[in-house]
N, C-alpha and C positions, 0 to 999 in steps of 0.2 A: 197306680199313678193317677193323678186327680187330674180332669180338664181342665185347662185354663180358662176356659172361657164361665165355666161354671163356677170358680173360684172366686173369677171377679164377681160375679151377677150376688155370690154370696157375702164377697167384702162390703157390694153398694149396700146392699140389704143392712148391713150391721153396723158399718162404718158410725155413721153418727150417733147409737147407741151408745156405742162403747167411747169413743171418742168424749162425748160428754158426760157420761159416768165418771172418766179420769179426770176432766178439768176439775167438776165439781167436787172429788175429793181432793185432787193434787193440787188445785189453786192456781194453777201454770199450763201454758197452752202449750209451750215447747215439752214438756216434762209428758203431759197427756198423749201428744204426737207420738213422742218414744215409746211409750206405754200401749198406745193403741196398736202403733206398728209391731213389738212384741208378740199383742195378743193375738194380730192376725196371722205372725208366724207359728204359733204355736197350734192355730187354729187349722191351717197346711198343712201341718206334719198328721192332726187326725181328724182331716179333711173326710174321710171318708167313711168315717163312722158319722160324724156329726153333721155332715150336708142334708140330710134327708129327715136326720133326727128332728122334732117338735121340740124338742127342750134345747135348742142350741143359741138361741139368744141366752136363755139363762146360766148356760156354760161359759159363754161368753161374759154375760156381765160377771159372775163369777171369779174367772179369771184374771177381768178386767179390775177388779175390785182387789184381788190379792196380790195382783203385781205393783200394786197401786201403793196398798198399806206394806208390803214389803219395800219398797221403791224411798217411799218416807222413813220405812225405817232404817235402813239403811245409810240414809244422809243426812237425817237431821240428828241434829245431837241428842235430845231425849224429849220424848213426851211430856205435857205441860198441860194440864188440864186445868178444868174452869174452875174446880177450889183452890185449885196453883194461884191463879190470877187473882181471884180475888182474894185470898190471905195476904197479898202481896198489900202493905199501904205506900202512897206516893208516887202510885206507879201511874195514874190516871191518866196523866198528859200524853200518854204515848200513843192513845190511841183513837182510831178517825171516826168522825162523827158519820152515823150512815143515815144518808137522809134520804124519807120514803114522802110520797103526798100526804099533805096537813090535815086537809079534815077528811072522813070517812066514806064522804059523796065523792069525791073524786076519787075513788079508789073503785066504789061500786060501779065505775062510769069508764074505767078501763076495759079495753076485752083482755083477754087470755097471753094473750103473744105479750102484751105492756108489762101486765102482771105478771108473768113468766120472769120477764128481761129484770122486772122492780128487783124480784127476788134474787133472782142467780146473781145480780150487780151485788146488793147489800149483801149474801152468802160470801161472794168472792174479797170483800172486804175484811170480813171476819177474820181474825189469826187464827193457821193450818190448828192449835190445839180446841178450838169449837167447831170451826169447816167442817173440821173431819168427822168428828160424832154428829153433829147436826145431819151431816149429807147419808151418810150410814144410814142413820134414823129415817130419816125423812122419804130420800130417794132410792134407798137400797131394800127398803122394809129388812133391815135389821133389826133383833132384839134388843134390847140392852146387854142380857149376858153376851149374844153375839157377839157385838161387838168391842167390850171389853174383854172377850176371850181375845180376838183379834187381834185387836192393837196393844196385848199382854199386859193390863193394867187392871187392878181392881172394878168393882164394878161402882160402887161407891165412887170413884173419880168420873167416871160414867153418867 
């Protein structure tokens, strides 16, 4: 049986990890919450191999990550990637302009925290069919094959 008290000191630990690994694939704060809370059940049940473990952030994002692209898959209708989009003509109107700072000095002149928020704002604007390989990419240090093994799609859409 696992402490309670050790448990939490383990959720405070990992909570925002995981929590923002899901937004930034899922796109959705409610959707992340579910997701997070999932993975911390999951994480209870083998509490006791992995509390003490050194790789248990990464089991955690892991599973964070799988429940995620399972999660999407699931409820969205079908995957839609960026040759989807742009083979598409007339479709341009549909989608929102992300506006970042104009010239390149104001951008060098932000700290870290601005830069952070510029990015994850413009990410979360993105439609889930770039979100989601971008965020892989970028934030999860996935491969390419990775992650179109993953999300079961060629790699070429990738």
């Amino acid at each position: 049986m696992t402490s309670t008290q050790g448990f939490e000191d383990f959720v405070r630990s990992y909570q925002n990890m995981v929590y923002s690994t899901a937004v930034r694939i899922l796109g959705n704060e409610t959707d992340a919450q579910d997701i997070a809370q999932e993975v911390f059940l999951r994480a209870y049940k083998h509490y006791e191999s992995i509390s003490q473990s050194k790789t248990a952030g990464g089991w955690l994002k892991t599973v964070t990550r799988n429940l995620c692209i399972n999660h999407l898959q699931r409820y969205r209708n079908r995957w839609s990637m960026f040759t989807d989009q742009f083979s598409r003509k007339g479709d341009e109107g549909d989608s929102e302009e992300i506006v970042l700072p104009e010239d390149e000095a104001s951008t060098m002149d932000l700290d870290n925290l601005d830069r952070s928020e510029i990015i994850s704002d413009a990410l979360m604007q993105l439609p889930e069919k770039q979100r989601i390989p971008l965020s892989l990419y970028h934030f999860e240090d996935m491969s390419y094959d990775e992650i179109a093994s993953q999300m079961k799609v060629s790699l070429s859409k990738i």
